[in-house]
C-alpha distance (Angstrom), angle and dihedral (degrees) to the residues before:
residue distance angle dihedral
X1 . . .
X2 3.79 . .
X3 3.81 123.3 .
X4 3.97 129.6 -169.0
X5 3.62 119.9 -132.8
X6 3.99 118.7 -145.1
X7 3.28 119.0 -171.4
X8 3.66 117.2 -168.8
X9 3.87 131.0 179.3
X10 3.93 139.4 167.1
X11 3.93 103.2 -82.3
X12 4.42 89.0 -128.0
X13 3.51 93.3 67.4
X14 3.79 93.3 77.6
X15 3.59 141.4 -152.7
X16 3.81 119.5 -22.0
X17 3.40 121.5 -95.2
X18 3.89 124.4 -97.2
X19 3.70 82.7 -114.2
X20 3.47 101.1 46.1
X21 4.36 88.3 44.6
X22 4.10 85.1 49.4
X23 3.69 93.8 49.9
X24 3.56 90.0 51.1
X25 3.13 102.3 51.0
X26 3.64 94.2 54.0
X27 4.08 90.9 45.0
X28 4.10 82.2 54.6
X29 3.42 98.3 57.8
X30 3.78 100.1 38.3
X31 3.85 85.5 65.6
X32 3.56 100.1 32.1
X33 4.08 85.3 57.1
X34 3.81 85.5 50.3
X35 3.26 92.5 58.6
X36 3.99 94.9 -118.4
X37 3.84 101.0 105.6
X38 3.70 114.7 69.8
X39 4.10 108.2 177.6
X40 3.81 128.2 -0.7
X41 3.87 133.0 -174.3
X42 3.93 142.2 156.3
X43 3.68 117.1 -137.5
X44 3.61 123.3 -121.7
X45 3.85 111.0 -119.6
X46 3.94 117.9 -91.8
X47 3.78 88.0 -106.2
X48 3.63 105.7 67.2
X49 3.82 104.4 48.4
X50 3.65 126.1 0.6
X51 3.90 155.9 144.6
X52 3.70 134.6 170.7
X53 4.13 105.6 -156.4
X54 3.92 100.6 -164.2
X55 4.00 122.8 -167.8
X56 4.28 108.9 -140.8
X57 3.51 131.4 149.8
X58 3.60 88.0 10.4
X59 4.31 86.3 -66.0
X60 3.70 131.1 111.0
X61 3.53 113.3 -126.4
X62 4.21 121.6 -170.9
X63 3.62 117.7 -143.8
X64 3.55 123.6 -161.8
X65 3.86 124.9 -138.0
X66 2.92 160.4 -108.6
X67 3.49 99.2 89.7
X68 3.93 122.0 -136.4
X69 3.51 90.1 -177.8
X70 3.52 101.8 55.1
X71 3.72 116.0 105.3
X72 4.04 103.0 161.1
X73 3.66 114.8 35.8
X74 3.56 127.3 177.1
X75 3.58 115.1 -95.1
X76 3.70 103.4 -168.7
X77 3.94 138.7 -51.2
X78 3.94 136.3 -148.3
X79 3.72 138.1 -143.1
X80 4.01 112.6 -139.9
X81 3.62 129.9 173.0
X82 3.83 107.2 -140.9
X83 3.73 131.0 165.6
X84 4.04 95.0 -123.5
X85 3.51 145.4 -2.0
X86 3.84 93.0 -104.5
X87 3.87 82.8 67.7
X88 3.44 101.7 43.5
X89 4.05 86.9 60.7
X90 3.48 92.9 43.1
X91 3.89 86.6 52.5
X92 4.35 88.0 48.9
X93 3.61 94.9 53.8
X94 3.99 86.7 46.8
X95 3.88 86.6 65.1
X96 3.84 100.3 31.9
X97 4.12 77.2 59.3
X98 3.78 85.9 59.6
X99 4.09 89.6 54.4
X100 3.94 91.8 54.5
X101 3.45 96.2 39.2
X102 3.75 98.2 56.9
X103 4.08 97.7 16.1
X104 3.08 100.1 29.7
X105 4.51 89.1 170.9
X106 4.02 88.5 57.8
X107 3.21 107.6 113.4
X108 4.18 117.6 -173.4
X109 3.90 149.7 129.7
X110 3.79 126.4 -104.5
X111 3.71 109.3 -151.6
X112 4.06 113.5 -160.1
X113 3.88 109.9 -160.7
X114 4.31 127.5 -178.9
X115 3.61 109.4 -117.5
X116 3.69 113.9 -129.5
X117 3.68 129.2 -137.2
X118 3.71 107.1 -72.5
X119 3.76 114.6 -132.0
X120 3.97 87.8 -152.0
X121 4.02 92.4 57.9
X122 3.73 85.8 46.3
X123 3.61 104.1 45.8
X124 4.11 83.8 46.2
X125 3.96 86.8 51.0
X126 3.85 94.1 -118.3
X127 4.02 124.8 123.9
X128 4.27 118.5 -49.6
């Protein structure tokens, strides 16, 4: 089964550490060369590039960022295949561990979603 990883923090605390950046990459490709992390990525901060498209009275409107508004942003997220949800936490509190060990002040929420069937893997015959 494959599960998304959302990390999301309050936009004050600032970059990451060195530490924190170092540890991660070495968690990253531990499971990506055990086959169990698909697709990684860190978000750039709202600040630097951004646009909020918003559906309402059936029109599309295009906001520009930054965004004063925005408290929590989304730091980054993660693709893993994992055999259950049971590992997919245990695999989330494996990282969170990373953010106290080497920040131990960040403060955030990991947010573990199912990924659905994609339409693209289907429509290209791979796995839904």
């Amino acid at each position: 089964m494959r599960y998304m990883f959302i990390i999301h923090a309050d936009y004050a605390q600032g970059a990451p550490t060195p530490e924190l950046m170092q540890a991660m990459h070495e968690s990253a490709q531990r499971e990506i060369a055990a086959g169990r992390m698909i697709f990684d990525g860190g978000l750039a901060p709202p600040a630097v590039v951004g646009k909020k498209l918003r559906v309402r009275g059936r029109k599309v409107m295009v906001m520009d960022g930054p965004y004063a508004e925005t408290k929590e942003v989304i730091g980054g997220f993660a693709i893993f295949e994992l055999p259950d949800f049971a590992a997919a936490e245990a695999s989330a509190r494996d990282f969170l561990a990373l953010h106290t060990e080497h920040w131990p002040e960040w403060e955030g929420v990991m947010e573990i979603r199912e990924v659905a069937g994609s339409q693209v893997q289907m429509i290209r015959g791979g796995p839904a």
